[in-house]
C-alpha positions as CSV (number, residue, x, y, z in Angstrom):
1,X,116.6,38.7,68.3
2,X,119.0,36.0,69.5
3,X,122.2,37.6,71.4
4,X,125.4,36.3,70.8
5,X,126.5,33.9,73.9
6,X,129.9,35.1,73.6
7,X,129.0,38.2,75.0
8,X,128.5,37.8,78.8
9,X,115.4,46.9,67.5
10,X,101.1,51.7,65.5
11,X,98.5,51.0,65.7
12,X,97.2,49.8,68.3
13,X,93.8,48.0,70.0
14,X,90.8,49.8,70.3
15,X,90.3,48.3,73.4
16,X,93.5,48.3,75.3
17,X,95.8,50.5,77.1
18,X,99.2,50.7,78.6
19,X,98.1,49.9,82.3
20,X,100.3,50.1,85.5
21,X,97.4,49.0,87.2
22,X,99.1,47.5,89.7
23,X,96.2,46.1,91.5
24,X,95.2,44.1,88.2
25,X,98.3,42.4,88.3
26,X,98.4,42.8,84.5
27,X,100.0,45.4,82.2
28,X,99.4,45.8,78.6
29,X,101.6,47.0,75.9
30,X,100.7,48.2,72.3
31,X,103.0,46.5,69.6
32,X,103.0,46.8,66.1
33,X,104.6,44.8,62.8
34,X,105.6,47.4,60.5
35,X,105.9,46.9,56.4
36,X,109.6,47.2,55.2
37,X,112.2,44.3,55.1
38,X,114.1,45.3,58.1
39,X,111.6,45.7,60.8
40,X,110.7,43.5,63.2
41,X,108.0,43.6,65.8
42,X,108.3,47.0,68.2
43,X,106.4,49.1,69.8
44,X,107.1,53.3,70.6
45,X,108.1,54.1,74.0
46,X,109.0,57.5,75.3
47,X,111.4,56.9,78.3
48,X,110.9,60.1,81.0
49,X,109.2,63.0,81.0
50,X,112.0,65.4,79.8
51,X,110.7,68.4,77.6
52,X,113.0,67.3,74.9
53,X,111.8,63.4,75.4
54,X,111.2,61.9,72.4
55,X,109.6,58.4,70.9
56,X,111.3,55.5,70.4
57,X,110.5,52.7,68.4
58,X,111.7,49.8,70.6
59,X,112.3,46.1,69.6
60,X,110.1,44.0,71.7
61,X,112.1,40.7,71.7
62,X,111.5,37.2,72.9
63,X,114.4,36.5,71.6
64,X,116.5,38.5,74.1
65,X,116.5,39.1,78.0
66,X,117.9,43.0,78.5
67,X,115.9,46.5,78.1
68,X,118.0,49.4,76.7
69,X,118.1,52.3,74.6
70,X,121.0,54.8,73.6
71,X,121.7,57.4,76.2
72,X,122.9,61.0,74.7
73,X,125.7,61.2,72.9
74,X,125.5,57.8,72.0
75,X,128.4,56.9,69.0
76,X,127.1,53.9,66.6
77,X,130.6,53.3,64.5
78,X,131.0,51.6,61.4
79,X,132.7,50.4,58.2
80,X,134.8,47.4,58.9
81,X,134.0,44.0,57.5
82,X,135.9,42.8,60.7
83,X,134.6,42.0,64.4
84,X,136.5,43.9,66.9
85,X,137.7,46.4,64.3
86,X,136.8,50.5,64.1
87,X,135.6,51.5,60.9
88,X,135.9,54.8,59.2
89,X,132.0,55.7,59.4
90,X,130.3,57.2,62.8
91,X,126.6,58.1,63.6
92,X,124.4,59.6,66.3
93,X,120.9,57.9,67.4
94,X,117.9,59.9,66.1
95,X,116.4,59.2,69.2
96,X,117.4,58.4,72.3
97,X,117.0,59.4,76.3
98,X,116.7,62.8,77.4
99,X,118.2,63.1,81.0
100,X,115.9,64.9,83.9
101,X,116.9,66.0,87.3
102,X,114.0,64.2,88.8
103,X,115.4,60.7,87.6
104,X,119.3,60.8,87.9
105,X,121.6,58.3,86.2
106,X,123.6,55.7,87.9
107,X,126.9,54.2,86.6
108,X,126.5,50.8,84.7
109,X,128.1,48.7,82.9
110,X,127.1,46.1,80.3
111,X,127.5,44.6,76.9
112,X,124.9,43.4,74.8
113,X,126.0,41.4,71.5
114,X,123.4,40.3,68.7
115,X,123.8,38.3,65.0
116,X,126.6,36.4,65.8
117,X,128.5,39.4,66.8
118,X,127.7,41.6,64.2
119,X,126.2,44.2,66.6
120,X,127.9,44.9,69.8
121,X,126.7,48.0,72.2
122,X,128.3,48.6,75.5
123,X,126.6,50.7,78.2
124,X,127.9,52.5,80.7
125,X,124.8,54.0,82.6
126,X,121.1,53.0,84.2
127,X,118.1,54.9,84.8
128,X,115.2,54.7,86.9
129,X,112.2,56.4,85.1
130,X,108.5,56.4,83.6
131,X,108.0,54.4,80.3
132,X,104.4,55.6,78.5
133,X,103.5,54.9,75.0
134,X,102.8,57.9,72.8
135,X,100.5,55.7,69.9
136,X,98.4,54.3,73.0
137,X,95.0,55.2,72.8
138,X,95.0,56.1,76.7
139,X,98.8,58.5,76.4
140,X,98.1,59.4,79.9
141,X,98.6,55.7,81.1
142,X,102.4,54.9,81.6
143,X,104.4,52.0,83.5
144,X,106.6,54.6,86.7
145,X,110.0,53.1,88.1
146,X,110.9,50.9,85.1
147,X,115.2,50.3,84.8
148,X,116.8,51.2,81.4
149,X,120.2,50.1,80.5
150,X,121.6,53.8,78.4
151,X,123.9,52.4,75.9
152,X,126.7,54.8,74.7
153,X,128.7,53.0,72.2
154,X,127.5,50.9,69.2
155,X,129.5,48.7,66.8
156,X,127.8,47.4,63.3
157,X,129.8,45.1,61.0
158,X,129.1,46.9,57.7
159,X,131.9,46.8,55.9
160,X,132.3,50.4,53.6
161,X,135.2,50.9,51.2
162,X,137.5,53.1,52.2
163,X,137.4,55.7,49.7
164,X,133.4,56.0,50.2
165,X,131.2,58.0,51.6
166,X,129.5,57.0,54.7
167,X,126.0,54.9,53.6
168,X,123.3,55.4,55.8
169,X,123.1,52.4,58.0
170,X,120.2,51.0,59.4
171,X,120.1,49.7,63.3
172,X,118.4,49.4,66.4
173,X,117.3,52.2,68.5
174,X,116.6,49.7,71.6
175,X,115.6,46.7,72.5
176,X,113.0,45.6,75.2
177,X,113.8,41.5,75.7
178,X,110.9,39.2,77.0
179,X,112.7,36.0,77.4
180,X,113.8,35.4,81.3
181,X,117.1,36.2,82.7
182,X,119.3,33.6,82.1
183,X,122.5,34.3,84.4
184,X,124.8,33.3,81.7
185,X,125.0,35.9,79.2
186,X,122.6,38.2,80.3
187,X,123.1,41.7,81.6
188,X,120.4,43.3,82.4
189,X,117.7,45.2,83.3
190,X,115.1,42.7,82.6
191,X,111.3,44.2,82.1
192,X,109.4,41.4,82.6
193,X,111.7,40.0,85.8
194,X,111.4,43.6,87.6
195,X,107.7,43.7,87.3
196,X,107.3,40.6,88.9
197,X,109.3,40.9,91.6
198,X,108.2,44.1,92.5
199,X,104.4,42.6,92.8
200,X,103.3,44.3,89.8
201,X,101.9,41.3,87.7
202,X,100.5,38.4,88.9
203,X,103.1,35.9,87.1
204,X,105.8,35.4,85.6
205,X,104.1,34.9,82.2
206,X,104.5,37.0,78.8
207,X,101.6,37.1,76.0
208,X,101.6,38.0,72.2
209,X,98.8,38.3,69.8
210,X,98.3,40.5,66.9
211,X,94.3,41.4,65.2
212,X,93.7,40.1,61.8
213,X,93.8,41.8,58.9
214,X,91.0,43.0,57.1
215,X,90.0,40.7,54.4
216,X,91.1,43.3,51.5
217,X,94.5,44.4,53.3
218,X,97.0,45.5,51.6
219,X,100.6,43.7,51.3
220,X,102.0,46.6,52.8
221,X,99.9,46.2,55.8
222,X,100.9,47.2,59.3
223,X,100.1,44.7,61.9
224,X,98.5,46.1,65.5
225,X,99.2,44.0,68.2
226,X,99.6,43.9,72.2
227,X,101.8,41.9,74.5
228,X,100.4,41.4,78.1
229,X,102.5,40.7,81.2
230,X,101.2,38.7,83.6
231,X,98.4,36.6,81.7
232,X,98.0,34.5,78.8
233,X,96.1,35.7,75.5
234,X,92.8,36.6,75.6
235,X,90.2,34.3,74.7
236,X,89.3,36.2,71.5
237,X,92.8,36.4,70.0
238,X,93.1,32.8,68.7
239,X,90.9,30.3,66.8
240,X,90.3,26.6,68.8
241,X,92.8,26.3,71.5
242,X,95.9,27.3,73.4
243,X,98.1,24.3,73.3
244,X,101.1,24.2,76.1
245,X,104.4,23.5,74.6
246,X,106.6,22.4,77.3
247,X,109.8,25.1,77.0
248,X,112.8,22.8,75.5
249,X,115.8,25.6,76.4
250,X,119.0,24.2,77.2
251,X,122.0,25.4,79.8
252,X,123.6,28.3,78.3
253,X,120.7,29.5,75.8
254,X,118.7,32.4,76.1
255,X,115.4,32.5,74.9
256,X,112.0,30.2,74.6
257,X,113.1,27.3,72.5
258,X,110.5,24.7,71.4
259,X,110.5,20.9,70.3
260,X,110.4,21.3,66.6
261,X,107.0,21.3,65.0
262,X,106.4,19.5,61.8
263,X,106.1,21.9,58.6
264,X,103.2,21.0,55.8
265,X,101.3,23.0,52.9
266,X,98.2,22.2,52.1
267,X,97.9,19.1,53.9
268,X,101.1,18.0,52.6
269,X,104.3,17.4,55.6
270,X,107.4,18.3,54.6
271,X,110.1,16.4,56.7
272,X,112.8,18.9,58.0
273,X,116.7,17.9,57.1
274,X,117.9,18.3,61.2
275,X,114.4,16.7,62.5
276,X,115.6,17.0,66.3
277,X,116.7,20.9,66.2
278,X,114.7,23.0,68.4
279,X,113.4,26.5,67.3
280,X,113.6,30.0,68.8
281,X,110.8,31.9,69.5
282,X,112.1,35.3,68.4
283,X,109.9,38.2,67.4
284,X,113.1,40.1,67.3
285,X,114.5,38.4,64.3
286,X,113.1,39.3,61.0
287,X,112.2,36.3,59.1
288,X,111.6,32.2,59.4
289,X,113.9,30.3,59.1
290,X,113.3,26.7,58.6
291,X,115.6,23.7,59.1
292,X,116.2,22.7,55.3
293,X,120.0,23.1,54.4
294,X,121.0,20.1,52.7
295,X,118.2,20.1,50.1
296,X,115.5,22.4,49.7
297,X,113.8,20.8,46.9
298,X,111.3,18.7,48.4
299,X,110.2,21.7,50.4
300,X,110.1,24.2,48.0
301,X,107.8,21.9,45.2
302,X,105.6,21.3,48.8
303,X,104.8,24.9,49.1
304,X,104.7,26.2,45.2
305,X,107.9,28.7,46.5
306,X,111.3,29.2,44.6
307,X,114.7,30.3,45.1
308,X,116.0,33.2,43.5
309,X,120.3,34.2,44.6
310,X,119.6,32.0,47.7
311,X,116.1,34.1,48.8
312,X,112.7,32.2,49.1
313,X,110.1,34.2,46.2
314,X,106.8,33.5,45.8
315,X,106.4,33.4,42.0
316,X,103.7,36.3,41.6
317,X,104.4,40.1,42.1
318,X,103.6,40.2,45.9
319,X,99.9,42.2,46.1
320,X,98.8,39.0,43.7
321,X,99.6,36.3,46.5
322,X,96.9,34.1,46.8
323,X,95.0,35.2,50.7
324,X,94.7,31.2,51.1
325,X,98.0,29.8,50.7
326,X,99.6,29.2,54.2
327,X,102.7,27.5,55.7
328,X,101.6,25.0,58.4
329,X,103.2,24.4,61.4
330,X,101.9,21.6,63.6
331,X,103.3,21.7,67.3
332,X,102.4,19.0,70.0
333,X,102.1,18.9,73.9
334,X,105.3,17.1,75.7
335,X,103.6,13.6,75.8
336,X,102.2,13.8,72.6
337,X,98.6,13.2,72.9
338,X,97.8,17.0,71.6
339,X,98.4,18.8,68.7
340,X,97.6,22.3,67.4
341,X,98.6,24.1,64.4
342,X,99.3,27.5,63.4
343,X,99.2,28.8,59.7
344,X,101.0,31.6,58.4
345,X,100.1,33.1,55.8
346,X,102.5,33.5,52.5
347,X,101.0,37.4,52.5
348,X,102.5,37.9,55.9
349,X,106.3,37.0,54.7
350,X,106.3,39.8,52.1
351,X,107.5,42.7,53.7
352,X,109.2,44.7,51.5
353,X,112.4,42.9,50.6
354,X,114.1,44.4,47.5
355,X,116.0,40.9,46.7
356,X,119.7,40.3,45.9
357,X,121.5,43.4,45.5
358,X,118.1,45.3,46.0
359,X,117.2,44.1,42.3
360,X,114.3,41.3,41.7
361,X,112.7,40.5,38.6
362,X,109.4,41.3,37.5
363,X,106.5,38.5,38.6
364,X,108.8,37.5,41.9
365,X,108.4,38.5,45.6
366,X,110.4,37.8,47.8
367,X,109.7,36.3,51.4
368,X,111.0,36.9,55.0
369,X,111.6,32.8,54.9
370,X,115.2,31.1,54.8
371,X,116.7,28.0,55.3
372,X,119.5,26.7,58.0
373,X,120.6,24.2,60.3
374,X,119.1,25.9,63.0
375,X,115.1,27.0,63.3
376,X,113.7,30.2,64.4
377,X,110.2,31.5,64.2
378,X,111.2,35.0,64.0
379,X,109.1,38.2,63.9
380,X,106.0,37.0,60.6
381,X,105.2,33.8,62.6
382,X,103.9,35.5,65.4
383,X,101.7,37.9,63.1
384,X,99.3,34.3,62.6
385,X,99.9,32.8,66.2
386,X,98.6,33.8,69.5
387,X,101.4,33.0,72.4
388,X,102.1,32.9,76.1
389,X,105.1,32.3,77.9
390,X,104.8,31.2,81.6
391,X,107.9,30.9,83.1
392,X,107.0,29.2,86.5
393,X,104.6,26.4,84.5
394,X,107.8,26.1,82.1
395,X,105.5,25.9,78.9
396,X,105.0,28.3,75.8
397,X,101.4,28.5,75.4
398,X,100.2,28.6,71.7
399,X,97.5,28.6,69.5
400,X,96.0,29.7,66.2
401,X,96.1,33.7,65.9
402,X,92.9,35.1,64.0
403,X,93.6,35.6,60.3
């Protein structure tokens, strides 16, 4: 999920475990994709060991650089269409940390801003405390001494009329960010940064990788997954090879931005209307969105897609997209002389979305796709592609997930 610079959210692998092994220098983390338009890719967390403790289901972000949850009675207010502005409406976390007297709170203070300042939490506390993972096949297994930013105050832009009831509104219950700390906008605590320099992984290095879907899966899917810190994916989570992608972020972004790669269906390239726009890494954001604002109609014959009200539909109900259709993304090494490709698979950007006004007709689905002058490859992309960040190599590491 990119934050907003003006401001200085399962199951899991047989195999794998959250491990604070520290001797290893690696520790695993079980993520998960779940269906519905307005998830992205998280994981559960329970933060503490507090009778009353409860799960949490947690961004994980590589969009973002800060860890934080809501502390208790955390106030989420909305209802104005206005940034900076109270609105009428007011709601409580359903989760959030449960205090202990083993693992007292310090003061803190920080702001953390997201969609162009559309969300804005403050917090005003830290805590030093166990993180485990209650959908991890080893529960017992859990990451001690881990910093937590406790976030008190929330503020959504969701504008309500003033003679209605309060909707329900949907929002972030925390957000763990993988991206490094940038010293321009982040606040802090940053997961990945503490482990390191406390000696408990071997680098500076972030990986992503989700298992395949079973050849009859359903559309509504769930996607298992795991993120390791301190090594790249494993051999057996990606097709051919990892190709480095030299990291193209500039002063004053945060985040793993990329040298654009070029976009094709079925052998066919589609040239991009801002050909020299970078794109965001960002599995905390919930769809793709492409760099194709001036004039979609070259891509959109390309691929077979249409536009409905401004949202990207595959013209079939969605169980009835074809398993074989893909979007194509081709990246290249800095120099050029190697190329890889990742296919995503239409099937993956149907989660769930209702369409305009939460109305679609019959024999359309719509897709987690979108056009803009900027690029990100948000939270479906990463359900086809197998990635690793290393930080001190400077290079985003990627190569063809296992469909």
């Amino acid at each position: 999920m990119k934050p907003s610079s003006s401001l200085l959210a399962l199951p899991v692998l047989a195999a794998s475990a959250a491990n604070a092994d520290a001797d290893a220098g690696v520790i695993s983390m079980p993520i998960r994709f779940l269906y519905g338009a307005l998830n992205k890719i998280s994981t559960s967390v329970v933060v503490g060991s507090s009778a009353n403790a409860s799960a949490i289901e947690v961004v994980v972000d590589f969009g973002s650089s800060d860890f934080w949850i809501f502390g208790p009675n955390a106030t989420v207010n909305y209802g104005s269409p206005y940034l900076g502005f109270t609105g009428q409406c007011n709601t409580s976390p359903s989760a959030y940390y449960h205090p202990s007297a083993a693992h007292p709170i310090s003061n803190f203070s920080a702001a953390y801003a997201y969609g162009g300042n559309s969300k804005i939490l403050t917090a005003n506390a830290i805590v030093n405390d166990t993180l485990s993972f209650p959908s991890s096949p080893a529960p017992s297994r859990s990451i001690p001494n881990i910093e937590v930013a406790l976030v008190n105050h929330g503020s959504v832009r969701q504008a309500v009329a003033s003679d209605a009831p309060c909707p329900d509104l949907s929002y972030d219950l925390g957000i763990l960010g993988l991206a490094p700390r940038a010293g321009n906008g982040d606040q802090g605590p940053n997961f990945k940064a503490d482990l390191w320099e406390m000696g408990r992984i071997k680098g500076s290095i972030a990986s992503m990788y989700f298992l395949p879907a079973p050849a009859n899966a359903s559309i509504e899917y769930e996607f298992p997954g795991e993120v390791l810190f301190g090594e790249l994916p494993p051999r057996d989570s990606y097709e051919g090879e990892l190709l480095p992608v030299p990291i193209a972020t500039q002063q004053g972004e945060i985040g793993y931005y990329v040298a654009q790669p070029n976009f094709s269906h079925a052998n066919q390239t589609i040239r991009s209307d801002f050909p020299e726009t970078t794109c965001l890494l960002d599995s905390g954001s919930l769809a793709i969105t492409l760099p194709y604002e001036q004039n979609t109609t070259a891509f959109l014959n390309a691929t077979g897609l249409q536009e409905y009200q401004y949202t990207v539909v595959y013209p079939s109900a969605c169980e009835e997209i074809p398993r074989g259709l893909t979007l194509d993304l081709e990246f290249q090494t800095g120099n050029g002389t190697e190329k890889g490709m990742v296919k995503v698979p239409y099937r993956n950007l149907a989660r769930g979305d209702p369409g305009p006004g939460g109305v679609l007709p019959e024999g359309l689905c719509a897709l987690s796709l979108g056009f803009a002058s900027s690029c990100t490859l948000g939270a479906p992309w990463f359900t086809a592609s197998s990635v690793g960040v290393d930080d001190g190599e400077g290079v985003v590491w990627v190569g063809q997930g296992r469909l």
